[in-house]
C-alpha positions in Angstrom: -22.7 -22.7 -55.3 -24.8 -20.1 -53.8 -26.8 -22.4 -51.7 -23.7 -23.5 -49.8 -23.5 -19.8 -49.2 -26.5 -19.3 -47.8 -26.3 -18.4 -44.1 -22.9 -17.3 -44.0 -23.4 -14.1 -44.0 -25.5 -14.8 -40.3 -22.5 -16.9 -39.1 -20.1 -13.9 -39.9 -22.3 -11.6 -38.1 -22.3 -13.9 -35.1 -18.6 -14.5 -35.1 -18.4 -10.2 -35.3 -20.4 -10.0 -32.5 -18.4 -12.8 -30.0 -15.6 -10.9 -31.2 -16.5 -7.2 -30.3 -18.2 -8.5 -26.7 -15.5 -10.1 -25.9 -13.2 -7.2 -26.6 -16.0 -5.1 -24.6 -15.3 -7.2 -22.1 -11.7 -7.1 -21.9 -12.1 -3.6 -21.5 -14.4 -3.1 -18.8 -12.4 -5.6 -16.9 -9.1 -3.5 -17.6 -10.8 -0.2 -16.7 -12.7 -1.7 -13.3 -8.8 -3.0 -12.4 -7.3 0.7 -13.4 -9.8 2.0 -10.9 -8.9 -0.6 -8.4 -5.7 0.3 -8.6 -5.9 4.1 -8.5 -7.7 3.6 -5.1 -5.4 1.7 -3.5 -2.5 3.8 -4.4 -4.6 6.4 -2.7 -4.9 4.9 0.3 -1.5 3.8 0.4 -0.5 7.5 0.0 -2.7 8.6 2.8 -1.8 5.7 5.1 2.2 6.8 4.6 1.3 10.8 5.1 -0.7 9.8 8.1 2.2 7.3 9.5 5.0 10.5 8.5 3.1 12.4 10.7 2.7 10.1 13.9 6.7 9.8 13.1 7.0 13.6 13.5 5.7 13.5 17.1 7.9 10.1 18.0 11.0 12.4 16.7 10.2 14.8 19.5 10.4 12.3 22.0 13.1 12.3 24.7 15.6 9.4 25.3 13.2 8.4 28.3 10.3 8.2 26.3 12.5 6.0 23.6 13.6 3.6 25.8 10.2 3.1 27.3 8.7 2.1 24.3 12.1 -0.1 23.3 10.2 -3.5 21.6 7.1 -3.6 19.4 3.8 -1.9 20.6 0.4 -1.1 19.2 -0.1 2.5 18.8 -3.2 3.4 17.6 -3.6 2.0 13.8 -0.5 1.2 13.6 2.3 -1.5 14.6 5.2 0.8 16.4 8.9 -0.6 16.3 11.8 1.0 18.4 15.4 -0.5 18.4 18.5 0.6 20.2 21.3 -0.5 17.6 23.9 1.8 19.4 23.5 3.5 22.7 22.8 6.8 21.4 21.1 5.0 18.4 17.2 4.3 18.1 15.3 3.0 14.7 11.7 3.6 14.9 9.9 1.7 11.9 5.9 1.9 11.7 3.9 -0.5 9.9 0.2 -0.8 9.2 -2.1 -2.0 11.1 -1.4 -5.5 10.0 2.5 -5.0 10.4 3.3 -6.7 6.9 3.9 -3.1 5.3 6.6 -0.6 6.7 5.4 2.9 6.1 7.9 4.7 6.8 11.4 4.7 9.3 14.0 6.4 10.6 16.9 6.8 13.0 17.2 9.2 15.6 20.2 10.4 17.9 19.7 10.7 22.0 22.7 11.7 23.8 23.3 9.9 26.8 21.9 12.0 30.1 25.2 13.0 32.1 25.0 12.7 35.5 
């Protein structure tokens, strides 16, 4: 009886030791994708702050200016949008620079010039 015991004290040792690296393993790979993520929610943060900001100087812009950019243009880093839904309406969207992603939008009022 002992003889067909002998060695499987080796082969639970090995079986230990698959276990544990590949539990190791999983780890690291969980951890490296934690991190992955973290730094792409930063970016994504920064790329909306910077985007707001851009936004805050289209806001100051005067009907003229609006209409003029009416369509889709590059501006800098980014993919600009302005509609007209209404005639005193205009929707400005920006997306990134690939323009899959909108960062931000809004709508902004221009009274019509009286002449």
């Amino acid at each position: 009886m002992k003889r067909a015991r002998r060695g499987m004290a080796l082969f639970e040792v090995i079986v230990a030791l698959t276990i544990f690296s590949i539990a190791a393993l999983s780890a690291t790979v969980w951890v490296r994708q934690v991190v992955l993520t973290v730094e792409q929610a930063a970016h994504a943060a920064d790329d909306a702050r910077r985007a707001s900001d851009y936004m805050d100087v289209i806001a100051l812009w005067p009907r003229e200016d609006l209409d003029r950019h009416l369509g889709e243009r590059r501006q800098g880093i980014w993919l600009v949008q302005v509609r007209r839904p209404a005639p005193t309406i205009y929707d400005v969207m920006i997306f990134d620079s690939t323009g899959s992603r909108a960062l931000v939008r809004t709508s902004l009022c221009r009274q019509e010039s009286r002449l």
